[in-house]
C-alpha positions in Angstrom: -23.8 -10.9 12.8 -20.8 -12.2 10.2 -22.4 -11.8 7.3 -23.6 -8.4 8.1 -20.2 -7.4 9.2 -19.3 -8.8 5.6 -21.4 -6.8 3.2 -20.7 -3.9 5.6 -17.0 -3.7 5.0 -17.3 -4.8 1.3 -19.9 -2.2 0.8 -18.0 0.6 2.3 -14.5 -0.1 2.8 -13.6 -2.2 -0.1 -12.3 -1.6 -3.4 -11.2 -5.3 -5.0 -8.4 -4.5 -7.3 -5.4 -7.2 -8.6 -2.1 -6.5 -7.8 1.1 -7.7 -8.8 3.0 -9.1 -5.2 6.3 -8.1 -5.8 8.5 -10.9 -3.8 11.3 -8.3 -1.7 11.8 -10.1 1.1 11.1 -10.2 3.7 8.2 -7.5 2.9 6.8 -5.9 -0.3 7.8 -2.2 -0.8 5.8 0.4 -3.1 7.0 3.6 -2.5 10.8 5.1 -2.5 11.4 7.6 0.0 11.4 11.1 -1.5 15.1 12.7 -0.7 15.7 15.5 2.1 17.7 18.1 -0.8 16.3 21.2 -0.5 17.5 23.3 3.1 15.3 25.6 5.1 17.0 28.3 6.9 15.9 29.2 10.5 17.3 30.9 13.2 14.7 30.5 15.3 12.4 27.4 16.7 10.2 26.1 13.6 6.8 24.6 13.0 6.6 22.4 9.5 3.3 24.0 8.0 1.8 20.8 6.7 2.8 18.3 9.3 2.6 21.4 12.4 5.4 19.4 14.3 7.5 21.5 15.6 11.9 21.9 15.4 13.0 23.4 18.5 16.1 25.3 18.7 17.4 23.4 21.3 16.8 20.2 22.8 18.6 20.1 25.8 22.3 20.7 25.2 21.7 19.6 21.6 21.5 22.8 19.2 19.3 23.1 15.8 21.9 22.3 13.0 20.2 21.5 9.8 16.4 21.7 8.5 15.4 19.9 5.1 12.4 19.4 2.9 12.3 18.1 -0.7 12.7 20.0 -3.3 9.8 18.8 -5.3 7.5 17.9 -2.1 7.6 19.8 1.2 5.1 17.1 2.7 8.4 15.6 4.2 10.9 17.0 6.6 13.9 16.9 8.8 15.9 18.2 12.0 19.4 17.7 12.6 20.7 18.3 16.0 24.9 18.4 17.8 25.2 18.2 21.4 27.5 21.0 22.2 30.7 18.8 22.7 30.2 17.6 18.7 30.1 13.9 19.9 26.5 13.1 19.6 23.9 13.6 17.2 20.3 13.7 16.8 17.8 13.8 14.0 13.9 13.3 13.5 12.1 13.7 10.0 9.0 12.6 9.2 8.6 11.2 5.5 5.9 9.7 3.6 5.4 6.3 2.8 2.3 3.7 2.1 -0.8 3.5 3.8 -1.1 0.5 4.1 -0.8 -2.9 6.8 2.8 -3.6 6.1 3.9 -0.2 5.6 5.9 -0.3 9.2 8.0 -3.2 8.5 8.5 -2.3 4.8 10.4 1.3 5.8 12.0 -0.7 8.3 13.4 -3.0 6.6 14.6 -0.7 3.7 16.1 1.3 6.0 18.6 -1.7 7.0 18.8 -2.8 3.3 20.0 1.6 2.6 23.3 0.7 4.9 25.9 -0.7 4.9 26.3 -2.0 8.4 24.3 -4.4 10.2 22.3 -3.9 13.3 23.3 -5.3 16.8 21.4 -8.8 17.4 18.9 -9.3 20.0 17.9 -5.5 20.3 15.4 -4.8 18.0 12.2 -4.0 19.5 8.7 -3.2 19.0 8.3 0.2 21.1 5.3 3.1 21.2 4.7 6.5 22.1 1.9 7.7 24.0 0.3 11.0 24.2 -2.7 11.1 26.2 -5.8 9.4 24.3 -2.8 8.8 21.0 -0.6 6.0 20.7 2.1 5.8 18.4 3.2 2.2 17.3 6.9 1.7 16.3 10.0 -0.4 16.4 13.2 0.7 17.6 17.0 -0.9 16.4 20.6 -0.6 16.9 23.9 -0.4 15.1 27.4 -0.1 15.9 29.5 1.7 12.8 33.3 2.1 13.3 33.5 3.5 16.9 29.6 4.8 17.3 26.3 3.6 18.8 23.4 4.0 16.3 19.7 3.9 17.8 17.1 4.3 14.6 13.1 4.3 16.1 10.2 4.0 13.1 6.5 4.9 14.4 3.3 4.9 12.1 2.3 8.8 12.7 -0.7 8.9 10.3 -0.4 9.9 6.8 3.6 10.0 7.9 6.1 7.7 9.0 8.5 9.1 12.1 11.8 8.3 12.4 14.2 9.7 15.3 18.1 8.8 15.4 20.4 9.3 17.7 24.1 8.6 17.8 27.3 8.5 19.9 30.6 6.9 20.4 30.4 4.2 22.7 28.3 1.1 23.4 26.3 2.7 25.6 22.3 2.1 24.9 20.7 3.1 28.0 22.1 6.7 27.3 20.1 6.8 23.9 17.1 5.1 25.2 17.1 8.4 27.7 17.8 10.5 24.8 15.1 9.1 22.3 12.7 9.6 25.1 13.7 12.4 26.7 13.1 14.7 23.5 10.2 12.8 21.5 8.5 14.0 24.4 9.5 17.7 24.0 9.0 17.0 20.0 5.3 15.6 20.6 5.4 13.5 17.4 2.1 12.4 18.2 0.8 15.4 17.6 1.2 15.1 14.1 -2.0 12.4 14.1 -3.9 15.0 16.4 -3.7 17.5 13.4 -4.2 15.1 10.4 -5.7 11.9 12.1 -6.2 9.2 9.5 -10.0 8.0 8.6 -10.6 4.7 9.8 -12.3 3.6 6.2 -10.0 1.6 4.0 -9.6 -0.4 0.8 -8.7 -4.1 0.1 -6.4 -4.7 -3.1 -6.3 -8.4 -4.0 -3.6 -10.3 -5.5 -4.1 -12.5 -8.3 -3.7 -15.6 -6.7 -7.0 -14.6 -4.7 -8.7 -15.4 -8.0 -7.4 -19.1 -9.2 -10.8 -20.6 -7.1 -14.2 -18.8 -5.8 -12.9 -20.6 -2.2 -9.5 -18.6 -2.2 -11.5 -15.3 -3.3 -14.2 -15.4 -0.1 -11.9 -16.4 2.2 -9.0 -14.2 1.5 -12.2 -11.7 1.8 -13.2 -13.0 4.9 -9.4 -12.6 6.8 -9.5 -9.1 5.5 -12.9 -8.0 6.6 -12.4 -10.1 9.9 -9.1 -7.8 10.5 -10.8 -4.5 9.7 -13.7 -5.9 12.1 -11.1 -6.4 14.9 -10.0 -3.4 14.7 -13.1 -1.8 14.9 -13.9 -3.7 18.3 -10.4 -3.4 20.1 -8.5 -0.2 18.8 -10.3 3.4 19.4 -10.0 6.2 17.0 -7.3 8.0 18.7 -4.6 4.9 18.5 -6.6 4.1 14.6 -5.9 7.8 13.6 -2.0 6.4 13.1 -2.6 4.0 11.2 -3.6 0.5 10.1 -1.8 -1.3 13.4 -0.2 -4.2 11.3 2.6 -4.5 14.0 0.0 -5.8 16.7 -0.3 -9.7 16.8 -3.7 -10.1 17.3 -4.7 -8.3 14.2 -2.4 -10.7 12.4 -4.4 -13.3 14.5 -7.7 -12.1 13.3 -6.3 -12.2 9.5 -6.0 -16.4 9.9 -8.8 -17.2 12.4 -11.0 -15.2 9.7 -9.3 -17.2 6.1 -10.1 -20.4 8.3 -14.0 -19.4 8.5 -15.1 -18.7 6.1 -14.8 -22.6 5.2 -15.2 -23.8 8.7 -18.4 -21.6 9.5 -19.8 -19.7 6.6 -19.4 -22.2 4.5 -19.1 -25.8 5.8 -20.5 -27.7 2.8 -17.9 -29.9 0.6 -15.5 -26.8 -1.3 -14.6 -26.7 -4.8 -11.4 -25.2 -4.3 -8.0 -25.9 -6.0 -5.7 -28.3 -4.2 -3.4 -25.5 -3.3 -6.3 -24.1 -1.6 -7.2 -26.5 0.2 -3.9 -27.1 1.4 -3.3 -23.5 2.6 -6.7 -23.6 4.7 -5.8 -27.2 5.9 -2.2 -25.8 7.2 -3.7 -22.8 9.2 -6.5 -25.3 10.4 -3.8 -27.2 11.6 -1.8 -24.7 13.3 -4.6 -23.7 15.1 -5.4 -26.3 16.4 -1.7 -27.0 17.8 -1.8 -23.6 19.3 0.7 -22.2 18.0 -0.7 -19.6 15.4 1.0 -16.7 17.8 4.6 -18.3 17.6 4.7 -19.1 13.7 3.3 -15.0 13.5 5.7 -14.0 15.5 8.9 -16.4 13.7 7.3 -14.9 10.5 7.7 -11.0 11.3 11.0 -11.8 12.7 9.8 -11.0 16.5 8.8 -7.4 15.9 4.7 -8.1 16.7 3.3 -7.2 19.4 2.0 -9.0 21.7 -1.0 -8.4 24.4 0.5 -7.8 27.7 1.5 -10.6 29.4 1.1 -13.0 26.4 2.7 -16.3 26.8 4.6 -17.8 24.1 5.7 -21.6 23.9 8.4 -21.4 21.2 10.2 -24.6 22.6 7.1 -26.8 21.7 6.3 -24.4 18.1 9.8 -25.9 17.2 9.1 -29.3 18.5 6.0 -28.9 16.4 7.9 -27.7 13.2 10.1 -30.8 13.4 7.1 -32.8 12.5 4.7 -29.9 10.3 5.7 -28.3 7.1 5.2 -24.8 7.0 2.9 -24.1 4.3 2.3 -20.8 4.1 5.3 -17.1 3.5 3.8 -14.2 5.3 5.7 -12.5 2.6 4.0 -13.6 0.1 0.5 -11.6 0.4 -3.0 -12.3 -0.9 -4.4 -8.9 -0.3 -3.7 -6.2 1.2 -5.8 -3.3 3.3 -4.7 0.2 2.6 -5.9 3.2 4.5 -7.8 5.8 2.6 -5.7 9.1 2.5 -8.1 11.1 4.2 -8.5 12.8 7.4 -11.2 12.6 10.0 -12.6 14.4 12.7 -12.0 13.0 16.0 -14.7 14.8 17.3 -17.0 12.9 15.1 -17.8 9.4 15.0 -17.7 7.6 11.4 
């Protein structure tokens, strides 16, 4: 059954390409966001023709204020809204970014490094949005500037990314959780997957480090067809149709358990790979067996996985662990990467 899930994937959803792993930390970034410059007018609610989300006049007692698009590109968009007392603001757009695993936490994480105020500790989240059959994975953060509350959500949304913010003066979060959730679900932006829902076929791009020994090659093959094979057995083609969901722990899960066996089970005769091979399967062996592969994921992607539902974590004994294992492995630094063909599907269709 492995191997013909192997020369399935490699035979029709795998291009193997080198690429260059650019060290940003914490996450590799490949595209810059293309600037909101170019103003729409409207006087009246409007529907964006390429993404068909729609801009409201009104959402509650917030009022239309602004619409953008590039000037170049009118793939990406914005709202602006003011509540009628001028003392709270909210926005959506919807801009474009990579296809790819990471793509999530590399617009997130650009979006902290594009201010210049830090979020509030301890409430950055992993959220969704969820729309019938469609789920929308995302994370959600804070920040206090000068005398205002700052609530910023990311979602994958297909060949998009969706951001919302929402601001006000105050400390007062609960009022822009309401907010956020109150008029994503008058904006819908899951219907933007219903109308461009993303094919579920996908390429691999391999770093060069994948080729220093046959042993690193296959099994950095084997985590990424054992991920795209998890994915075909546990996430349906609504929730798929946003996007490859890197954010969920147990794909990341499915990435190690399948770099481990390829050795372990497909190929348990002595290796002839490099020692810093062998020491990279040995350390995820190892952490395996310890138990702890969900805790050093989760440290990793600075808590913003997520988990099953009622998961369990035992972080006390990871860092009792830690005390006596060397971490031998950055999730920063990647050996390949999976990257969503830009193409849509038809959900009425199976691939």
């Amino acid at each position: 059954m492995q191997s013909f899930w192997a020369a399935y994937f490699i035979n029709n959803c795998m291009k193997i390409s080198i690429f260059f792993v650019l060290l940003l930390l914490p996450v590799m970034i490949f595209s810059q966001e293309l600037r909101l410059n170019k103003k729409i007018k409207s006087s009246t609610d409007f529907e964006h023709p390429i993404s068909r989300i729609s801009a409201p006049m009104n959402l509650g007692n917030f009022s239309k204020i602004a619409l953008f698009a590039n000037s170049k590109n009118d793939s990406v968009f914005s709202a602006e809204y003011k509540n009628e007392n001028n003392d709270a603001l909210f926005q959506f757009k919807i801009v474009l970014g990579g296809l790819d695993e990471e793509r999530l936490f590399n617009y997130y994480f650009e979006n902290l490094k594009s201010r210049r105020y830090s979020p509030k500790e301890a409430i950055n989240k992993t959220i969704s949005f969820k729309d019938g059959n469609f789920k929308l994975n995302g994370i959600s953060t804070y920040f206090s500037h000068l005398d205002r509350l700052i609530n910023v959500r990311v979602y994958d949304a297909g060949f998009w990314i969706f951001v919302s913010e929402t601001s006000q003066k105050g400390n007062d979060t609960l009022a822009l959780d309401n907010r956020q959730e109150e008029f994503l679900k008058k904006i819908m932006p899951s219907k933007i997957v219903e109308k461009n829902p993303l094919t579920r076929y996908s390429n691999i791009y391999y770093a060069k480090a994948c080729f220093r020994d046959s042993l690193m090659l296959r099994s950095a093959m084997s985590s990424a067809t054992n991920k795209m094979r998890w994915i075909y057995e546990n996430i349906n083609k609504y929730e798929r149709a946003s996007g490859i969901p890197g954010i969920l722990l147990n794909y990341q899960i499915a990435g190690i358990n399948g770099f481990i066996d390829y050795k372990t089970e497909k190929n348990p005769k002595p290796s002839k790979g490099g020692y810093e091979t062998n020491n990279l399967i040995g350390f995820f062996i190892k952490l395996r067996e310890s138990g702890f592969i969900d805790e050093f994921l989760m440290e990793s992607y600075y808590y913003l996985l997520v988990p099953p539902e009622n998961h369990q974590f035992d972080y006390k004994g990871y860092q009792m662990w830690k005390q006596e294992n060397s971490i031998e492995y950055n999730t920063s630094q990647k050996y390949y990467l999976i990257v969503n063909s830009r193409k849509k599907t038809d959900l009425n269709k199976d691939e």
